[in-house]
BAFI-3210 file (N, C-alpha, C; in Angstrom, 3 decimals, decimal comma, padded with zeros to 6 digits):
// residues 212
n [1|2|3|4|5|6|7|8|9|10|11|12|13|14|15|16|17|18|19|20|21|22|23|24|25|26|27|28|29|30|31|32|33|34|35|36|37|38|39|40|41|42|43|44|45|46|47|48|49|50|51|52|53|54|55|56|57|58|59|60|61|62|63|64|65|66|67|68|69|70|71|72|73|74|75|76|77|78|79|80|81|82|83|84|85|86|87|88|89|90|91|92|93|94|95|96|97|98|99|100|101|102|103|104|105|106|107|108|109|110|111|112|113|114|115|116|117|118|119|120|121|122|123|124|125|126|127|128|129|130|131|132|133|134|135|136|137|138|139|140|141|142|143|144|145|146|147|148|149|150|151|152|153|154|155|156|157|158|159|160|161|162|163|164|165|166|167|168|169|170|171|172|173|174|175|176|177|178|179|180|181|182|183|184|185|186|187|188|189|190|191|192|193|194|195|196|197|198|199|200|201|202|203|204|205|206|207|208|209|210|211|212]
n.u [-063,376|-060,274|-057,380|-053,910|-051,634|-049,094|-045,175|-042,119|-039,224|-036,851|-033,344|-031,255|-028,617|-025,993|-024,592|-022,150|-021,028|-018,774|-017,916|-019,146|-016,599|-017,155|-017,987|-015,405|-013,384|-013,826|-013,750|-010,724|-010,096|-010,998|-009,294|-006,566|-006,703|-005,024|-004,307|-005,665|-003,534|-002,287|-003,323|-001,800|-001,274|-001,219|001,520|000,426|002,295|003,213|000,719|000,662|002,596|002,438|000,437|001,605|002,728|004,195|006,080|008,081|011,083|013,268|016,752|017,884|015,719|016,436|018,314|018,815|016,737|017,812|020,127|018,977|017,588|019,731|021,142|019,255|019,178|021,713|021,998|019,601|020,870|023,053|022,059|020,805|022,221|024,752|026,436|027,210|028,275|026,467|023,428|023,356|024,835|023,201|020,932|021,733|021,644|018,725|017,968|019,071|018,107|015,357|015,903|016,678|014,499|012,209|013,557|012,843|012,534|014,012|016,112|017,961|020,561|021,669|021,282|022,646|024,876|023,763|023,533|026,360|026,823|025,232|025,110|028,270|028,373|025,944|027,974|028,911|027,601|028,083|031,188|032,828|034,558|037,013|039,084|038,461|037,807|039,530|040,439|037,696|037,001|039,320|037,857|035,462|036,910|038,104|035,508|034,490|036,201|036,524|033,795|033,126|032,565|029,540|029,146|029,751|028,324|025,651|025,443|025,819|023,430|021,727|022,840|022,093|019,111|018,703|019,449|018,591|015,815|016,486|016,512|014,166|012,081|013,652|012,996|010,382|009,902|010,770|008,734|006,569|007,053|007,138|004,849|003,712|004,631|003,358|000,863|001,041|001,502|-000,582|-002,432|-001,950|-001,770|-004,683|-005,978|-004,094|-005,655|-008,404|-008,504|-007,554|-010,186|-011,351|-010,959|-011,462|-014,275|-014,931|-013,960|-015,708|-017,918|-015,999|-017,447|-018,205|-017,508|-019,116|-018,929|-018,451]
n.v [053,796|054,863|052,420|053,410|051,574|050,101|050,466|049,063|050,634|051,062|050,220|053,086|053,781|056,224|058,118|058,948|057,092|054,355|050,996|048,004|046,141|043,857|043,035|044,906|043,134|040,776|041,785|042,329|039,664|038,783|040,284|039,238|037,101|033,479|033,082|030,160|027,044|025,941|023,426|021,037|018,912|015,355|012,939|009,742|007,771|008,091|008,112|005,607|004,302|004,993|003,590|000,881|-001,597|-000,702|-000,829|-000,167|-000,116|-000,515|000,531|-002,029|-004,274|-003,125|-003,998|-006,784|-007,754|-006,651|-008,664|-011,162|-011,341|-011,630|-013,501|-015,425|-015,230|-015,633|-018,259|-019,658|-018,448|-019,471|-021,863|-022,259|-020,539|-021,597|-019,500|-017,019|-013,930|-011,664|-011,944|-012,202|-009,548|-007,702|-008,393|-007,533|-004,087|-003,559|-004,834|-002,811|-000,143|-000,643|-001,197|001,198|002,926|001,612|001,786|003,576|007,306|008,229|006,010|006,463|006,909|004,498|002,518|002,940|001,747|-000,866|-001,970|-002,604|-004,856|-006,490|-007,353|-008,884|-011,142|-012,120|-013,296|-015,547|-018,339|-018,672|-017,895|-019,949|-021,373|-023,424|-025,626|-024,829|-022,765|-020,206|-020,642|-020,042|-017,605|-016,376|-016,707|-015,490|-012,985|-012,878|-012,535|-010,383|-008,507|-009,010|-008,081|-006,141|-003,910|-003,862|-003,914|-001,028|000,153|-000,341|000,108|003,323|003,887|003,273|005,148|007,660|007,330|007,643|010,085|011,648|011,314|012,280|014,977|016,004|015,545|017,286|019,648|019,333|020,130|022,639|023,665|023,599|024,608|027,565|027,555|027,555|029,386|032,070|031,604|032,083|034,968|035,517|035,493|036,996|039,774|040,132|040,048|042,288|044,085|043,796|044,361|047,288|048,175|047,950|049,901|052,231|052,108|051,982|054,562|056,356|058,881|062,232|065,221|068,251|070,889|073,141|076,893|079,229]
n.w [006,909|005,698|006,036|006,774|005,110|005,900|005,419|004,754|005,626|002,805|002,624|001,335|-000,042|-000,307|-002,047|-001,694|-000,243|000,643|-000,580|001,455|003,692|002,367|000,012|-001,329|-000,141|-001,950|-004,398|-004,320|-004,337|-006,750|-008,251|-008,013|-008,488|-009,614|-012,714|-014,563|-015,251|-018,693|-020,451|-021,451|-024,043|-024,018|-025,791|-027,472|-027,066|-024,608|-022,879|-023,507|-022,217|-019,839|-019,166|-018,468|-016,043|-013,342|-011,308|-008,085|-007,244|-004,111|-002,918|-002,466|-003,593|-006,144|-007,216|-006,671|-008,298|-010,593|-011,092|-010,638|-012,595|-014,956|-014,288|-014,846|-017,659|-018,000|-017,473|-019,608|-021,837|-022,014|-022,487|-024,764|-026,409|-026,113|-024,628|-026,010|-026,346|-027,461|-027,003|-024,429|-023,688|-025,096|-023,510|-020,914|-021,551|-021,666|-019,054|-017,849|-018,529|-017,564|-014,592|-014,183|-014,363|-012,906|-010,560|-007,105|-006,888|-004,507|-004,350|-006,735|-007,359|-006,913|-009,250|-011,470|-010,011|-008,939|-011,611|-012,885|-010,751|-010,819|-013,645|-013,205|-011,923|-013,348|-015,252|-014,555|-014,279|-017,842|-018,432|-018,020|-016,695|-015,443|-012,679|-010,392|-007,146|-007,849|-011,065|-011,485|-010,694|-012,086|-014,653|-014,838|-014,554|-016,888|-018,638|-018,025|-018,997|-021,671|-022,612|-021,652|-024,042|-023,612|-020,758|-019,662|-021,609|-020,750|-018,186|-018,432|-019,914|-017,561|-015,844|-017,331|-017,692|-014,502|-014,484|-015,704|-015,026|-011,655|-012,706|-013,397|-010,789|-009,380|-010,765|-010,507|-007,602|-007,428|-009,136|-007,443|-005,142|-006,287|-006,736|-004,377|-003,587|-004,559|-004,071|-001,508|-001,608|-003,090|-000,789|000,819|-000,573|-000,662|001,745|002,658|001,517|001,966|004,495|004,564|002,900|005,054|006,831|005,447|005,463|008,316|009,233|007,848|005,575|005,626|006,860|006,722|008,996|010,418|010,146|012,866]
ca.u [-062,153|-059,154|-056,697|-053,069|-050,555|-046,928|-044,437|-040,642|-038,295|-035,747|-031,911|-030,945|-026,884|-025,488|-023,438|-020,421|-020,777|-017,465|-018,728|-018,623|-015,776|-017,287|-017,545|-013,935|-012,422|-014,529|-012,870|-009,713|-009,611|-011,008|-008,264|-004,980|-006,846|-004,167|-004,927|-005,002|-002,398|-002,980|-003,626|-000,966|-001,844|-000,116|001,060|-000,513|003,237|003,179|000,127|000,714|003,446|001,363|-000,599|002,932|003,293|005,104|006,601|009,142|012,305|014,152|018,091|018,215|015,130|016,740|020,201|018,138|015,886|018,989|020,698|018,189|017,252|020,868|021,298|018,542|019,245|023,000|021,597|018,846|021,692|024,189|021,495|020,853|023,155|026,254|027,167|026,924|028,146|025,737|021,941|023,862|024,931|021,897|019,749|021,923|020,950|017,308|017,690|019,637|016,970|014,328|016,239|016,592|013,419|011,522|013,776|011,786|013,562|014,697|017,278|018,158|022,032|021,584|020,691|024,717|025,998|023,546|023,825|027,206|027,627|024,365|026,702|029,432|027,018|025,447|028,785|029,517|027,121|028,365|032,414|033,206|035,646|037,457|040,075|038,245|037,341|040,302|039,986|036,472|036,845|040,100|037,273|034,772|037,333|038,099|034,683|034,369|037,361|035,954|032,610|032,910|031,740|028,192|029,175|029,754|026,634|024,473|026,284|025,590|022,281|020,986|023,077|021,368|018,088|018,705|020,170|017,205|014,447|016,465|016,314|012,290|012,005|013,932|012,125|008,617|009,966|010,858|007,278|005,337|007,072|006,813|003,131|002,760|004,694|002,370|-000,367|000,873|001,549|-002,215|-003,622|-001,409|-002,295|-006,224|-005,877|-004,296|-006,887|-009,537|-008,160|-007,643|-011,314|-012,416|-010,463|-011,949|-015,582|-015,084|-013,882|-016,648|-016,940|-015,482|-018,057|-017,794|-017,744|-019,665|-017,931|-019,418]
ca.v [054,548|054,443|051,949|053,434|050,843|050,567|050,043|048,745|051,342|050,467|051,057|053,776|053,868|057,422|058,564|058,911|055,742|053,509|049,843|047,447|045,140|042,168|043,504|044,966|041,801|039,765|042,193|042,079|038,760|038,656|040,946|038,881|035,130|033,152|032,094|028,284|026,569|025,799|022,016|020,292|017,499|014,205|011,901|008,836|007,064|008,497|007,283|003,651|004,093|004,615|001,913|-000,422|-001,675|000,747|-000,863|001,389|-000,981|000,510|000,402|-003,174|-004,453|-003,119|-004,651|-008,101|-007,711|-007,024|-009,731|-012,045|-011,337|-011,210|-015,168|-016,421|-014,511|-016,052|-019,720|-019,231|-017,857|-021,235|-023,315|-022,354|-020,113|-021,919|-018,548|-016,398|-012,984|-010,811|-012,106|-011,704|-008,209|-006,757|-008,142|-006,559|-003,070|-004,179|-004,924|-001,471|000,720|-001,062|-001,238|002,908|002,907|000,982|002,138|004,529|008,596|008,296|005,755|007,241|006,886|003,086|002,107|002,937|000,992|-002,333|-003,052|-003,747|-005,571|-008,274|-008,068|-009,286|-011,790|-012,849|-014,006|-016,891|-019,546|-018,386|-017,488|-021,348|-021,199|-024,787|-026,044|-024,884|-020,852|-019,948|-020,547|-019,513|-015,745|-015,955|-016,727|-014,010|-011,500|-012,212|-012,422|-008,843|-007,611|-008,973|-008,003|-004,668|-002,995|-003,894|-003,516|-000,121|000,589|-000,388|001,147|004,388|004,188|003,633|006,227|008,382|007,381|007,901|011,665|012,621|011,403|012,864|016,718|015,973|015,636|018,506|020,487|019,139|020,605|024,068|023,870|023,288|025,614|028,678|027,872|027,570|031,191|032,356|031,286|032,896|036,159|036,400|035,910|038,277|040,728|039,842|040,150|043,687|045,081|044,037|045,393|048,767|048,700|048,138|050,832|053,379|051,660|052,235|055,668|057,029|059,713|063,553|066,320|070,021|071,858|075,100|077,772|080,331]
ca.w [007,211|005,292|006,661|006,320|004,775|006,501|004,629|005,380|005,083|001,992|002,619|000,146|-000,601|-000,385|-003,983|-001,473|000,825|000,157|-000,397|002,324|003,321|001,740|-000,796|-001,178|-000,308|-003,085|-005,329|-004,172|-004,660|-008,319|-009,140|-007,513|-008,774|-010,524|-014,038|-014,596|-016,268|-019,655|-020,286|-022,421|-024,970|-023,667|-026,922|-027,388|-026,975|-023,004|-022,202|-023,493|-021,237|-018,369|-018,523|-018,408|-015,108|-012,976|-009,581|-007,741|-006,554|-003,451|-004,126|-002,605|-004,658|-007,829|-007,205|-006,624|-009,348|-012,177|-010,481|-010,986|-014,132|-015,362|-013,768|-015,621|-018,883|-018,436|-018,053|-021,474|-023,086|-021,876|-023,001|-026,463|-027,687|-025,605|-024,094|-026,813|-025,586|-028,129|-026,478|-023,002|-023,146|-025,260|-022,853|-020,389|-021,712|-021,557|-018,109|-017,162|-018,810|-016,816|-013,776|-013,740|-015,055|-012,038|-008,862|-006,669|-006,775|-003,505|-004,781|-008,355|-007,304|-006,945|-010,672|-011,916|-009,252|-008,985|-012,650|-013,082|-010,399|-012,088|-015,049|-013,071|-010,939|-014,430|-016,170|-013,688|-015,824|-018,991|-018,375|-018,687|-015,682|-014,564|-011,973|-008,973|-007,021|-008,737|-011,877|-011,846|-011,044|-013,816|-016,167|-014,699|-015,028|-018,484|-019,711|-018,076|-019,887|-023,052|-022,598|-021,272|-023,932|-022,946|-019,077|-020,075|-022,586|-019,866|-017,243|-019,082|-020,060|-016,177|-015,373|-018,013|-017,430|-013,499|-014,345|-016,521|-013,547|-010,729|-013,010|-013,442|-009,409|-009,014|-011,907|-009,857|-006,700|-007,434|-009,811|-006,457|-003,843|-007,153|-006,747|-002,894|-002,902|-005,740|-003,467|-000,223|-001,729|-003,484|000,173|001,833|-001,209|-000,511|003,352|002,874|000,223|002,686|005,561|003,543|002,425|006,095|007,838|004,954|005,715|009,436|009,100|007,450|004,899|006,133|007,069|006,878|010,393|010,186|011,149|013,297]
c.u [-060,986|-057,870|-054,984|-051,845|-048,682|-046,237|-042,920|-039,751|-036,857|-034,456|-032,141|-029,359|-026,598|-024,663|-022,769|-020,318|-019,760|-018,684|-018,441|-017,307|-016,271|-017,058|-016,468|-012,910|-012,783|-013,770|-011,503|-009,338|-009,854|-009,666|-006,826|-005,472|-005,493|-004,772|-004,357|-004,515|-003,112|-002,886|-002,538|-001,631|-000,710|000,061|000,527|001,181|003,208|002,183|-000,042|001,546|003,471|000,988|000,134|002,388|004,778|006,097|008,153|009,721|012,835|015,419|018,620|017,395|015,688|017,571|019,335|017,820|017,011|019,632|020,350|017,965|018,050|021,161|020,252|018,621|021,212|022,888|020,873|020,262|022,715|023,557|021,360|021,375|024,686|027,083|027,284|027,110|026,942|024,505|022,318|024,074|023,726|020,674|020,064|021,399|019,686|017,038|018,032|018,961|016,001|014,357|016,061|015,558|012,507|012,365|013,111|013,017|014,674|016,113|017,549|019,651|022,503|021,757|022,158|025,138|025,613|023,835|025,254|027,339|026,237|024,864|027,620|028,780|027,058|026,322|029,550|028,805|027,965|030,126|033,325|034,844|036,332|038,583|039,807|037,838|038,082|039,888|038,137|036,636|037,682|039,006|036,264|035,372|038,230|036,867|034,072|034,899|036,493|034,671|032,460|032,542|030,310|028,063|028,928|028,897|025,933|024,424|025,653|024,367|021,579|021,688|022,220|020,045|017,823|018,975|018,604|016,102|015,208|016,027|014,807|011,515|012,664|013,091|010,682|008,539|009,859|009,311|006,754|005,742|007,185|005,336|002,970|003,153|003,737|000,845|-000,291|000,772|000,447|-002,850|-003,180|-001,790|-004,505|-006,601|-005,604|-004,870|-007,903|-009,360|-008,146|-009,459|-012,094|-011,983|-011,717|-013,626|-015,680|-014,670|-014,763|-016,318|-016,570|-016,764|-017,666|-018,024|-018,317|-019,115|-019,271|-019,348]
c.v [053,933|053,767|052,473|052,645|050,950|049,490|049,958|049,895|050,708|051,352|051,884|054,019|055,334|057,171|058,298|057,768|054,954|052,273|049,047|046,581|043,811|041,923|043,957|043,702|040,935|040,282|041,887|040,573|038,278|039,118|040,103|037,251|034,989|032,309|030,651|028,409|026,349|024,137|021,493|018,794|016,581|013,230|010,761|007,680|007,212|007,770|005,532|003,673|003,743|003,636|000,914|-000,553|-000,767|000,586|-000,161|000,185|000,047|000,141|-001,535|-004,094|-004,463|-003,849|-006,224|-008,293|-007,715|-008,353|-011,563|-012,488|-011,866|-012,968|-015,837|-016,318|-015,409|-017,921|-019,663|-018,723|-019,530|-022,226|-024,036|-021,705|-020,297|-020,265|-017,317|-014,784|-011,744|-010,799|-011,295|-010,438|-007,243|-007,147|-007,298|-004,882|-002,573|-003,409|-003,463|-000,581|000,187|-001,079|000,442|003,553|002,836|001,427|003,701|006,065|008,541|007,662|005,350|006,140|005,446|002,663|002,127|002,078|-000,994|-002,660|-003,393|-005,270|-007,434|-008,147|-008,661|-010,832|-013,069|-013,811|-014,667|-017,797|-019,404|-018,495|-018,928|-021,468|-022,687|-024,568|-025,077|-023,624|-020,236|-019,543|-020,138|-017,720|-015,289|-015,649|-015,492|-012,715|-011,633|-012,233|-010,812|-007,832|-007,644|-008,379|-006,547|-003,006|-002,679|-003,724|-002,032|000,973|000,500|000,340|002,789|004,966|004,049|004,736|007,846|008,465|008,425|009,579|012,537|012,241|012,150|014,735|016,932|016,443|016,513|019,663|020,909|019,824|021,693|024,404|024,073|024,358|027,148|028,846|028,145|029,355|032,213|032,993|031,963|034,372|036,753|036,608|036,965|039,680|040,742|040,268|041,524|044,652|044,827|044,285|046,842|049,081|048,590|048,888|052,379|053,105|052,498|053,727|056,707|058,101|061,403|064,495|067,387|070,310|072,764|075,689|079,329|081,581]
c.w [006,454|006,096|006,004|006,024|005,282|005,812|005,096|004,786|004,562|002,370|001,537|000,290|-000,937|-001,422|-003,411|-000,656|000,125|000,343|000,807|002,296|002,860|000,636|-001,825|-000,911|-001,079|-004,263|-005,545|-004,740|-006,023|-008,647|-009,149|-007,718|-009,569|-011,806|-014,381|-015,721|-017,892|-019,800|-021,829|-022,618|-024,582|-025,471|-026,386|-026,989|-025,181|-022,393|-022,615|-022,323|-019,891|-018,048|-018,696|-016,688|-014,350|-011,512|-009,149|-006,301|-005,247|-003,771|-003,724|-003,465|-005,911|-008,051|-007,150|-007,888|-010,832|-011,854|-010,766|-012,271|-015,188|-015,274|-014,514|-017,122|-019,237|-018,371|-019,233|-022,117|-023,289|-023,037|-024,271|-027,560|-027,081|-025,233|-025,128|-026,539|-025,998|-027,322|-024,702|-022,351|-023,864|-024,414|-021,531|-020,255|-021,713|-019,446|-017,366|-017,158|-017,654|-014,999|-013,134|-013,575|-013,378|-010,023|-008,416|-007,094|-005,620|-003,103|-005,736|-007,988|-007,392|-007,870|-011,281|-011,115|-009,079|-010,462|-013,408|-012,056|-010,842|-012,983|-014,325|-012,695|-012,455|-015,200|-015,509|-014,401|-017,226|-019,190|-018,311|-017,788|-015,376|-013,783|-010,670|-008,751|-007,961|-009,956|-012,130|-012,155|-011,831|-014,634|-016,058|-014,971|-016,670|-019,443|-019,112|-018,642|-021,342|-023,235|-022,259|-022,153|-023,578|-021,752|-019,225|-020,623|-021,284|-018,116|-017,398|-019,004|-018,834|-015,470|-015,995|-017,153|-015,709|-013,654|-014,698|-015,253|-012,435|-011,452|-012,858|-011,762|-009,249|-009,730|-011,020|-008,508|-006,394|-007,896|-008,424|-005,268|-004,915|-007,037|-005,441|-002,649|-003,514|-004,657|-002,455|-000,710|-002,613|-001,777|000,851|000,891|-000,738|000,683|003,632|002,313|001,021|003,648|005,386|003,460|004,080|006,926|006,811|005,198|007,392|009,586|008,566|006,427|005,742|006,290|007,217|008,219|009,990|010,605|011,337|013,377]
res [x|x|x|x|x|x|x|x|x|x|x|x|x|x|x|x|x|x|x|x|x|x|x|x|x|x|x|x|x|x|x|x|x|x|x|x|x|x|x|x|x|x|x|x|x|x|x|x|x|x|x|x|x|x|x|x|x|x|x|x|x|x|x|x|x|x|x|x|x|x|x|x|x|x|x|x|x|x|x|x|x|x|x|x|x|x|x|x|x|x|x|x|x|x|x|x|x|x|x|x|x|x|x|x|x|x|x|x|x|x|x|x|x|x|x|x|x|x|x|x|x|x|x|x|x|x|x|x|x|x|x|x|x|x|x|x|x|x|x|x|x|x|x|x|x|x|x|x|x|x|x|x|x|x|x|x|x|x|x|x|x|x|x|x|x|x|x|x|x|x|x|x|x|x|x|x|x|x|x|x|x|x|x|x|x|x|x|x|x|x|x|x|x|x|x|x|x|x|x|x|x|x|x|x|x|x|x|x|x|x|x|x]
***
């Protein structure tokens, strides 16, 4: 006797059946992806840069740190070039770059204001003051007079530096909340394209009435 074979009945997909929502929202979301960035070439001067040492002063740190620097840079200078204002104030500018350079963002505004006052600080060894307190801060405030155009230069350039990193951190800020809105307004596009495709799923398609 012939044994009759059963067989699983295969879905078959009607011409007019809408697709499912899984479907529909897989799409949706191909269509509203955001295309990645494009990848910029770093020079080779940037990343030496990187790999400097990088520590991030807060604004009392930095004010220490020029301070310091500035006091030992104004004894070495006493020692062997007898005060010498040239080594004194270009290392000043040294130190100002590095100073703007190394304080964290949070205090940018700092970096203009600690390094004069380690220029002022610094030219107590050097300013060759006698006849007591007195005469000392006479001599500090005329080797600030004289000296001021390097107070000045260096003054400048941590103010610089500090101007150009706070625009970067602002630049990086707006960059990141342009993307997070970017980002909300693909899912809310994604969310209402598959809601759409699952009301027309659940609705089915239209039939004729007969009329009698």
């Amino acid at each position: 006797m012939d044994q009759h074979r059963t067989r699983q009945p295969q879905r078959r997909t009607r011409p007019g059946t809408p697709p499912s929502p899984r479907g529909a929202v897989a799409e949706a979301a191909s269509v509203h992806r955001v295309p990645p960035a494009p990848v910029r070439r770093v020079p080779p001067v940037v990343d030496t840069l990187r790999g400097l040492p990088n520590p991030r002063f807060t604004g009392i740190g930095a004010g220490l740190f020029a301070t310091a620097v500035m006091v030992f840079v104004a004894f070495v200078d006493e020692l062997l070039f007898d005060g010498a204002p040239f080594p004194y104030g270009f290392m000043f500018l040294l130190v100002s770059a590095v100073t703007a350079l190394w304080v964290r963002e949070a205090d940018l505004v700092t970096a203009p204001i600690c390094v004069p006052i380690a220029f002022a600080v610094g030219t107590i060894p050097i300013a060759g003051g006698t006849g007591g307190f007195g005469g000392n801060i006479m001599a500090v405030v005329t080797a600030l007079a004289v000296h001021a155009g390097w107070l000045y230069g260096g003054t400048l350039i941590a103010g610089l530096i500090a101007s150009v990193r706070k625009i970067r951190q602002m630049g990086r800020r707006q960059l990141a909340r342009d993307v997070a809105a970017a980002a909300a307004a693909n899912r809310a596009a994604g969310a209402g394209a598959g809601a759409g495709a699952g009301a027309r799923t659940a609705a089915g398609p239209r039939r004729a009435v007969p009329r009698g």
